[in-house]
C-alpha positions in Angstrom: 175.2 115.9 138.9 171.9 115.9 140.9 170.7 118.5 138.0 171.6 116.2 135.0 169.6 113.0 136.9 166.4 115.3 137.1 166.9 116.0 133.2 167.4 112.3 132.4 163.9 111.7 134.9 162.3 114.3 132.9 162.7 113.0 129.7 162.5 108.8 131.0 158.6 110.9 131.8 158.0 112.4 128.4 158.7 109.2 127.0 156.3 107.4 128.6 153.5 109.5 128.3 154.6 110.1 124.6 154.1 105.6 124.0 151.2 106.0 126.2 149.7 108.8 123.9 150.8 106.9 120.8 149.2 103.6 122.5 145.3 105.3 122.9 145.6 106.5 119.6 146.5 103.1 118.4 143.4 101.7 120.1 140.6 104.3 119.0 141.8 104.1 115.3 141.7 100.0 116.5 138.3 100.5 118.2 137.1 102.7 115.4 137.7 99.9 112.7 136.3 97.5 114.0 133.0 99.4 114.8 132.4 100.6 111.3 132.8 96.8 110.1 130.4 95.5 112.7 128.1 98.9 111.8 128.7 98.2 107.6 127.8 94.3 108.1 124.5 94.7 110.3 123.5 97.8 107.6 124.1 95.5 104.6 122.4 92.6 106.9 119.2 95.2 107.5 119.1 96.1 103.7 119.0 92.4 102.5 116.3 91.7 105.4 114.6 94.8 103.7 114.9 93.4 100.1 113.4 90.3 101.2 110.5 91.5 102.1 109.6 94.0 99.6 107.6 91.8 96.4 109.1 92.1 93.7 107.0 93.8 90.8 106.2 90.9 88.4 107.7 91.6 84.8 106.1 92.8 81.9 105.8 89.3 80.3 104.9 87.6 83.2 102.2 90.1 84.3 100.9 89.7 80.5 101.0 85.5 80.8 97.3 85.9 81.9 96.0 88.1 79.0 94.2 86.8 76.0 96.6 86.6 72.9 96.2 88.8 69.7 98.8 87.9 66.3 98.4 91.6 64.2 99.2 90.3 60.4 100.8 93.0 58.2 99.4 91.7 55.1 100.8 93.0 51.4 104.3 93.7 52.1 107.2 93.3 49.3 106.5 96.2 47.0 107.4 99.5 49.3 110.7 99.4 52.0 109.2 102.6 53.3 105.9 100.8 53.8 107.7 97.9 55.7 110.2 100.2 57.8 107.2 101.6 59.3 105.8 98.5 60.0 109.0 97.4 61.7 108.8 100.1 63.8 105.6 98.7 66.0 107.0 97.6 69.2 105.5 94.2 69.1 106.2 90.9 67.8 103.6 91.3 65.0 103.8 88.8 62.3 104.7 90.2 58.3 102.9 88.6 55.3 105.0 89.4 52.3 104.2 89.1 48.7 106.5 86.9 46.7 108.7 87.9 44.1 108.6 91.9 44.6 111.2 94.5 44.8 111.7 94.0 48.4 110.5 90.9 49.5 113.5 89.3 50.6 114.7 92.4 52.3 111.4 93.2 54.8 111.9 88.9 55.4 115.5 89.3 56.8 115.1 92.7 58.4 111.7 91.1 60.1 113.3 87.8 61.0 116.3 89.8 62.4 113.7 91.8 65.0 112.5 88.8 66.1 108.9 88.3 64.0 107.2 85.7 62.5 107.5 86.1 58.5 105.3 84.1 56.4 104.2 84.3 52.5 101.5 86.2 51.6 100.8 83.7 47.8 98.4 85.9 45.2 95.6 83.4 44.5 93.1 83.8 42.1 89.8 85.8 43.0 86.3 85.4 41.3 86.0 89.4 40.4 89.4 89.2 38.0 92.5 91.1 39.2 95.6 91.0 38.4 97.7 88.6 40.8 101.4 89.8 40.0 104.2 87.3 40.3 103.7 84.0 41.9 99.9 84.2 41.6 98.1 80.8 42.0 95.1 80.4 39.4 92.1 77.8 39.6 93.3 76.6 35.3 97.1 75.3 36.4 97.7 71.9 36.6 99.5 70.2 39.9 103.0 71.1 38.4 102.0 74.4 37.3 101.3 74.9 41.2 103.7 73.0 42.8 106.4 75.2 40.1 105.1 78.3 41.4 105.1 77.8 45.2 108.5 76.8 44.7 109.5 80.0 43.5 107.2 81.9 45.7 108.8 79.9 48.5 112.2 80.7 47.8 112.0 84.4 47.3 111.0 85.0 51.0 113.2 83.8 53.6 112.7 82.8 56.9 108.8 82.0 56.6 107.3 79.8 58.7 104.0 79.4 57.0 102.0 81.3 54.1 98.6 83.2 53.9 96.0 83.5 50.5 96.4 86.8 49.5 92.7 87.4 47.8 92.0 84.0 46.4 87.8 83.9 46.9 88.1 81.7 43.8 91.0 79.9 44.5 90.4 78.9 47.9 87.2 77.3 47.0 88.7 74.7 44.3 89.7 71.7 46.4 91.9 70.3 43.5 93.7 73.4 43.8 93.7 73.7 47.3 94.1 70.2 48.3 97.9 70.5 46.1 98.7 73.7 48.3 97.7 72.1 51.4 100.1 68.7 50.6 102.8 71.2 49.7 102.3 73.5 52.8 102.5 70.3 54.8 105.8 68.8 53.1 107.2 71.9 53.9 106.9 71.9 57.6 105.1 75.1 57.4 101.3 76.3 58.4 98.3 77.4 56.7 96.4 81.0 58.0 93.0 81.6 55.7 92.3 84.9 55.4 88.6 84.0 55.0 87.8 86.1 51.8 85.0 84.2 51.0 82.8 82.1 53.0 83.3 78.6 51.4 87.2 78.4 51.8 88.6 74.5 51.9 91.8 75.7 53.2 90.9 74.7 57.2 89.0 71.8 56.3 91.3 70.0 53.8 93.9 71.5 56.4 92.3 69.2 59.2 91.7 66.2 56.7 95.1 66.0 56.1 96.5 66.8 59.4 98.2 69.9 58.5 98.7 72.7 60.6 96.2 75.8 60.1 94.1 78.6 61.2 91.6 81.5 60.3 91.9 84.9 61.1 89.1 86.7 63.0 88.9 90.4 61.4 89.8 92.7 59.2 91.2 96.1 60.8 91.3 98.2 57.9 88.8 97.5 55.2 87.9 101.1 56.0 91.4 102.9 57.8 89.3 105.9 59.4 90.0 105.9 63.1 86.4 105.4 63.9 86.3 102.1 62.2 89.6 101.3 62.8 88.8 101.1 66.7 85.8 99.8 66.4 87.4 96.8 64.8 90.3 96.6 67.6 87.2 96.8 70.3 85.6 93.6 68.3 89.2 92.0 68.5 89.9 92.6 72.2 86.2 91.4 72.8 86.9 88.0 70.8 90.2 87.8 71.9 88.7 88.2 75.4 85.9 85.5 74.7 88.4 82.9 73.6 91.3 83.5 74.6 92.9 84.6 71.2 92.3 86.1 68.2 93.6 87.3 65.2 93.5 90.4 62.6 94.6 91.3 59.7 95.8 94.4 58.4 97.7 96.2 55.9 100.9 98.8 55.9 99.1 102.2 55.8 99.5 104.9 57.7 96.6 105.2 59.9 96.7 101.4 60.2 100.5 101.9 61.6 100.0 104.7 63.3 96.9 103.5 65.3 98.2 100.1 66.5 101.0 102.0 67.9 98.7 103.6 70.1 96.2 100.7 70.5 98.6 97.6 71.6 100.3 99.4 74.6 97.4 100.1 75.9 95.1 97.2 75.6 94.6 94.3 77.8 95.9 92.0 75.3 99.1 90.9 74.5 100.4 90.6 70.7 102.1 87.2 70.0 104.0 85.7 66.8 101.0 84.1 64.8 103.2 80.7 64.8 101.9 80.8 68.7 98.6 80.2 67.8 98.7 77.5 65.0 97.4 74.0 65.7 96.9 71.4 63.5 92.8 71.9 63.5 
């Protein structure tokens, strides 16, 4: 009898140091828990501290806000896709001048607008050496219908544009009948007016300013010559006028040294390219 009480003792014992066991293991797992929350929290809290006093790095376009502003004009697009794909492929917002009325004039317009740049109608006008303008040319003999007529089609053939350029036009641009039609039709249009300057007595700005019509001038050409000697010497003028004024603008033309350099050029100059509808004031 006295045996089977000290068996029943024995195992009353086990027992209790068994819950006991089970009852430290229940509070390290408990004590361990809660330290690895308190540890995770004051780590994530140290982190965020950390974050917050680290300055951020400031983003591209906010680090270029400061930088004089360049518009690159691909002038003479609409006859060549290839031409235009490799204009398309600059990584900046560079603005495309298309001929009207050629093989792929609406096409380079809705690819362009679709990337994001500023499209705008590159309108043959009528030089004082004779060449031969192509469709949609503008000549110095055509009445106001004649004019009106033609922008209409030229106008309709590129999509998306925003404003339109002289492409030659050193006789053109210095008829102000002429003009002074282009300029009222420009404005009804709610577009701009960019001179490409090709000859020194141009009404386009002025009539531009009498009748309170959005315009400007460009600054240089990049590629009269496409040998990368001139080519950067041109792009230093830029960048130095650019620099001077706060903005300038060139134009150019879909060749390949002309493509290949800007890709080079723009990412590395302290400059930043902008849409050339940035730039437009009424003058």
């Amino acid at each position: 009898m006295a045996s089977k009480k000290r068996r029943i003792a024995r195992r009353k014992i086990k027992g209790k140091k068994h819950r006991h066991a089970l009852f430290i293991i229940f509070l390290i797992v408990v004590a361990t828990f809660f330290l690895h929350k308190e540890f995770s929290k004051d780590s994530f809290q140290q982190k965020k501290d950390l974050r917050s006093k680290i300055a951020k790095p400031a983003q591209p376009e906010e680090k270029q806000g400061t930088l004089p502003k360049v518009a690159v004009v691909i002038d003479d697009l609409g006859s060549s896709k290839k031409a235009a794909i490799k204009a398309l492929r600059i990584n900046a917002p560079i603005t495309l001048s298309i001929l009207p009325q050629e093989t792929y004039s609406r096409w380079i317009a809705v690819q362009g607008h679709g990337l994001g740049h500023d499209v705008i109608g590159h309108i043959p006008m009528e030089a004082i050496k004779p060449h031969k303008l192509g469709k949609g040319g503008l000549y110095t003999w055509m009445d106001e219908d004649e004019i009106l007529a033609t922008l209409e089609e030229d106008f309709n053939s590129i999509p998306h544009i925003k404003g339109i350029s002289n492409h030659m036009g050193s006789a053109f641009t210095k008829d102000e009948r002429a003009m002074s039609v282009v300029i009222s039709w420009v404005n009804e249009h709610g577009l701009f007016f960019l001179d490409s300057l090709t000859v020194s007595g141009s009404a386009g700005i002025r009539l531009a300013q009498e009748k309170g019509v959005r315009a400007i001038k460009r600054d240089i050409y990049l590629d009269n010559n496409d040998s990368p000697e001139y080519l950067e010497a041109q792009w230093n003028k830029l960048v130095k006028i650019a620099g001077e004024r706060g903005y300038a603008i060139a134009l150019a033309h879909p060749g390949e040294n002309t493509i290949e350099f800007l890709k080079k050029a723009i990412p590395v100059s302290k400059i930043k390219v902008v849409p050339l509808s940035e730039l437009v004031i009424i003058p």
